[in-house]
C-alpha positions as a Markdown table, in Angstrom:
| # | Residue | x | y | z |
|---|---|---|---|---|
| 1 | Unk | 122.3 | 123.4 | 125.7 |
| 2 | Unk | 123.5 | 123.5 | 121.9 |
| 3 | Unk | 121.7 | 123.2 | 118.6 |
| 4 | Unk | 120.8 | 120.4 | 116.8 |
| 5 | Unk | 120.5 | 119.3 | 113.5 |
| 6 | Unk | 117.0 | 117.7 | 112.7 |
| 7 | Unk | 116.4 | 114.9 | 109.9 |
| 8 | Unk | 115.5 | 116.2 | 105.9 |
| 9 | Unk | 117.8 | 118.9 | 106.2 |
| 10 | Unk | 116.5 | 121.1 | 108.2 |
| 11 | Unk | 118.1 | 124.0 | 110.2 |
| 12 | Unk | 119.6 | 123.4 | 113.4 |
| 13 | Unk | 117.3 | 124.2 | 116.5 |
| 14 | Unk | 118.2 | 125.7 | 119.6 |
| 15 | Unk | 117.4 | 123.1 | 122.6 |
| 16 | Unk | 117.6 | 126.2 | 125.0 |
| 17 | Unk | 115.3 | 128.3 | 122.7 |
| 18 | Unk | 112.4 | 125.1 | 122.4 |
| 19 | Unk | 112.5 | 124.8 | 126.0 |
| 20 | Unk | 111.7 | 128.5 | 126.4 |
| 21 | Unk | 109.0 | 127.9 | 123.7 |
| 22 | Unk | 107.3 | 124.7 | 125.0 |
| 23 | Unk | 107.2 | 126.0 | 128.4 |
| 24 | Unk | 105.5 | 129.5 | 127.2 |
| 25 | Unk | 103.2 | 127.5 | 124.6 |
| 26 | Unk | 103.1 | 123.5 | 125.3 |
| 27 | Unk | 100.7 | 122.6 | 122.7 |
| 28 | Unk | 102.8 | 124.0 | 120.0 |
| 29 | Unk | 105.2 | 121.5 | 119.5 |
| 30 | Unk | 103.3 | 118.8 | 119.8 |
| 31 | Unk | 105.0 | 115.7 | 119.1 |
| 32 | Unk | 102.7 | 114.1 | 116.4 |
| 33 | Unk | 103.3 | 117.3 | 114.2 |
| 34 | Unk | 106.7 | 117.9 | 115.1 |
| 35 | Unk | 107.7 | 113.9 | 115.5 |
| 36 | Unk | 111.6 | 114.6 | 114.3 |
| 37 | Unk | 112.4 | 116.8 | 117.0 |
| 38 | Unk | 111.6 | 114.4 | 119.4 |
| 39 | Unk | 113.8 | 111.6 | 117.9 |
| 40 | Unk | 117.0 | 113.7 | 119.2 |
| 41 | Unk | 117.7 | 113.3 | 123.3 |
| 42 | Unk | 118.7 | 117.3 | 123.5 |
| 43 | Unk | 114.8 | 117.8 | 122.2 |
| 44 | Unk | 113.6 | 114.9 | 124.2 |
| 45 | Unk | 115.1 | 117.0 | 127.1 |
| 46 | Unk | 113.4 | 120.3 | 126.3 |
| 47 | Unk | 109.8 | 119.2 | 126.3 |
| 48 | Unk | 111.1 | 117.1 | 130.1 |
| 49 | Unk | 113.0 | 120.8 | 131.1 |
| 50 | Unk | 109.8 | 122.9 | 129.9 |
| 51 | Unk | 107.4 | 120.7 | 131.9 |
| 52 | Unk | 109.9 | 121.4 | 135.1 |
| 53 | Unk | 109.6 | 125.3 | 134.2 |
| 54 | Unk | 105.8 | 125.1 | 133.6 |
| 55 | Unk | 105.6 | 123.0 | 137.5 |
| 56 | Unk | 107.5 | 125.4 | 138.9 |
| 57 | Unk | 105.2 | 128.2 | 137.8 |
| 58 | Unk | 102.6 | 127.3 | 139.1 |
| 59 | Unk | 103.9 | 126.9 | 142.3 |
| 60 | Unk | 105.4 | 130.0 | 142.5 |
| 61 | Unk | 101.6 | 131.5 | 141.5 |
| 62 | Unk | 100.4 | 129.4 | 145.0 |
| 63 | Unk | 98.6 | 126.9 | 142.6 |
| 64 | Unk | 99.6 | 124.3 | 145.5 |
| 65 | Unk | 99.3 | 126.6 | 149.2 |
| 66 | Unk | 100.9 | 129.1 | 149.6 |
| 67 | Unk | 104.7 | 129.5 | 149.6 |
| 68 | Unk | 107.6 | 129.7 | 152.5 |
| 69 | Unk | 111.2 | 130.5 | 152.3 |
| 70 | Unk | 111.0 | 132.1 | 149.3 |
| 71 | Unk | 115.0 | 132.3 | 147.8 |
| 72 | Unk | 116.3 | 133.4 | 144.2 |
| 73 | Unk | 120.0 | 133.7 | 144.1 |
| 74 | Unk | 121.2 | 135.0 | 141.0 |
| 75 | Unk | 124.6 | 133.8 | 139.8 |
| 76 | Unk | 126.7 | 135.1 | 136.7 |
| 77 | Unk | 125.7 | 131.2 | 135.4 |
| 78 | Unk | 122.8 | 130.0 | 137.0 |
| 79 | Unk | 119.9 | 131.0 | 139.0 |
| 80 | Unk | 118.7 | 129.0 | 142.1 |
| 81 | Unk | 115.1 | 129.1 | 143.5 |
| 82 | Unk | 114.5 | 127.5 | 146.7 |
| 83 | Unk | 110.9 | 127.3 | 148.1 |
| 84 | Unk | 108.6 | 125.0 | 150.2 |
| 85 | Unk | 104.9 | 124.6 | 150.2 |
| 86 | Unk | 103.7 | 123.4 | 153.7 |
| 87 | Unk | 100.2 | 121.7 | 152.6 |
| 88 | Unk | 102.1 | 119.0 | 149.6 |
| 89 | Unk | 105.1 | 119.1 | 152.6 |
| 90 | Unk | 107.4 | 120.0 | 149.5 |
| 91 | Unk | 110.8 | 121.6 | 149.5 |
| 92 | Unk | 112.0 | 122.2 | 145.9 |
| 93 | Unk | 115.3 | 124.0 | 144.6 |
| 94 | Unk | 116.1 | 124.1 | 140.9 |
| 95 | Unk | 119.4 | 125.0 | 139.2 |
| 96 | Unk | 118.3 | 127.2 | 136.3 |
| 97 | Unk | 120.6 | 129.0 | 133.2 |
| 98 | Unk | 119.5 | 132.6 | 133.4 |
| 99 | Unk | 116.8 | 132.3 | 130.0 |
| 100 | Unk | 114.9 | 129.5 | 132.2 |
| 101 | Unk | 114.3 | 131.4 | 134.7 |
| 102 | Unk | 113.1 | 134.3 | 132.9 |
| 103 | Unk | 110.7 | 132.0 | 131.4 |
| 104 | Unk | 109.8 | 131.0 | 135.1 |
| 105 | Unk | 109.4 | 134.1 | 136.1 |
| 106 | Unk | 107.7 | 135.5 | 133.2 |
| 107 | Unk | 105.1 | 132.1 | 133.5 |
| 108 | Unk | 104.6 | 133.1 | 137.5 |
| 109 | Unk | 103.8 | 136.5 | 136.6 |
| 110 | Unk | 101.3 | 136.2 | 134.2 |
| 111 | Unk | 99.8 | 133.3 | 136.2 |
| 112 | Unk | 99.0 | 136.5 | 138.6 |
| 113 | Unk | 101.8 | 135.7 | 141.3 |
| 114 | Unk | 103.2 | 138.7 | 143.0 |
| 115 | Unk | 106.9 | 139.5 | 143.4 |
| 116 | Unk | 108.1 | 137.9 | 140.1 |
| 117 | Unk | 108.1 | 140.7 | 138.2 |
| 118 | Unk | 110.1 | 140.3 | 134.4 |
| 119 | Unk | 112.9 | 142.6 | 134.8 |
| 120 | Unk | 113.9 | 144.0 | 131.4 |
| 121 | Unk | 116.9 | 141.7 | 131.1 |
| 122 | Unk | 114.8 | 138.9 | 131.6 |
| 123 | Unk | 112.4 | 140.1 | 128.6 |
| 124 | Unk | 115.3 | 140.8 | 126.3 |
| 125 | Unk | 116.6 | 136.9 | 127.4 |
| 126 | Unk | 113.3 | 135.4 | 126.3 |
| 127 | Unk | 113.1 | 137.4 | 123.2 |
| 128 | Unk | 116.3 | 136.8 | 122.2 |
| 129 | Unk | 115.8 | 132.5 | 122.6 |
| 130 | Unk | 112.8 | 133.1 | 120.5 |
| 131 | Unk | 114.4 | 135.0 | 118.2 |
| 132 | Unk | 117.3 | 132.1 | 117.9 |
| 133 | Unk | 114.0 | 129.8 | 117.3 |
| 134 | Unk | 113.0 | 132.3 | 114.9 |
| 135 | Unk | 116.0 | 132.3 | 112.9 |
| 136 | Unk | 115.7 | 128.5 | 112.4 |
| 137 | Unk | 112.3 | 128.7 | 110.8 |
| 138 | Unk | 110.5 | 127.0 | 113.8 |
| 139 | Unk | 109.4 | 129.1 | 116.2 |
| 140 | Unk | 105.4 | 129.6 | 116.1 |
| 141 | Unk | 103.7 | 132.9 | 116.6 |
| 142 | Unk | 102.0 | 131.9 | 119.5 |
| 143 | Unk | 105.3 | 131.3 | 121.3 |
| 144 | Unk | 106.1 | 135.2 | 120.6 |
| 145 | Unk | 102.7 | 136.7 | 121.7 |
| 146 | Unk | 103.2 | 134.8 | 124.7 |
| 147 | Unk | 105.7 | 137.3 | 125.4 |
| 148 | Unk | 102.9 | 140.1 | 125.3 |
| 149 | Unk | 102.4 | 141.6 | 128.6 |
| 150 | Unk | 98.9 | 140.5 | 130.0 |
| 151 | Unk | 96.1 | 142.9 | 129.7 |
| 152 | Unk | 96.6 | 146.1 | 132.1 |
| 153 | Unk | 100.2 | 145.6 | 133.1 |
| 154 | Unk | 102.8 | 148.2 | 132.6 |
């Protein structure tokens, strides 16, 4: 995903970087207060791309029955996470770039799900989307703290 270039001269936003920040904080960018993001397709496809991240967090934290045939296959380019939940009779994969499923996994872990642990990478992934978000003027502080590990962790 590239960066776009909202109406009134504003910076250019990173569509990667919102998704991150949507999925971490959705009420944030709401889209009565932040109505000319929305108006570009690339933004319109970050809030659609965050809710996807934020479903499959909660799956992953057994929100929905527990999980079978867990599989993350990490790819230079992508990540792919395969898993079925036998009481919605679900089978999901999803293709994800590297920074989404950080954010996944960052979501599942803080959601109390075990084995989906943030690696350091993965941290230093998020923070550096944000950061990108950051440098554009947009990014809101609640999107950073969500990056805080949760209370008794490390």
């Amino acid at each position: 995903m590239g960066s776009v270039r909202p109406p009134h001269g504003r910076p250019s936003l990173d569509a990667e970087a919102l998704t991150v920040a949507m999925a971490m904080v959705p009420g944030v960018y709401a889209r009565n207060r932040h109505f000319p993001l929305y108006a570009d397709a690339r933004m319109r496809y970050a809030r659609t791309r965050a809710s996807l991240l934020r479903g499959l967090a909660r799956h992953l934290a057994g929100a929905e029955g527990p999980l079978e045939a867990v599989a993350i296959e990490r790819a230079s380019l992508n990540v792919q996470v395969k898993y079925r939940v036998s009481r919605l009779r679900l089978e999901r994969t999803a293709e994800l770039t590297p920074v989404e499923a950080a954010c996944v996994f960052h979501l599942a872990s803080r959601a109390g799900a075990s084995g989906f642990a943030v690696t350091g990478e993965d941290r230093m992934r998020l923070f550096a989307a944000l950061r990108r978000l950051a440098a554009s003027g947009e990014v809101a502080d609640e999107a950073m703290a969500a990056l805080a590990p949760p209370p008794g962790a490390d």
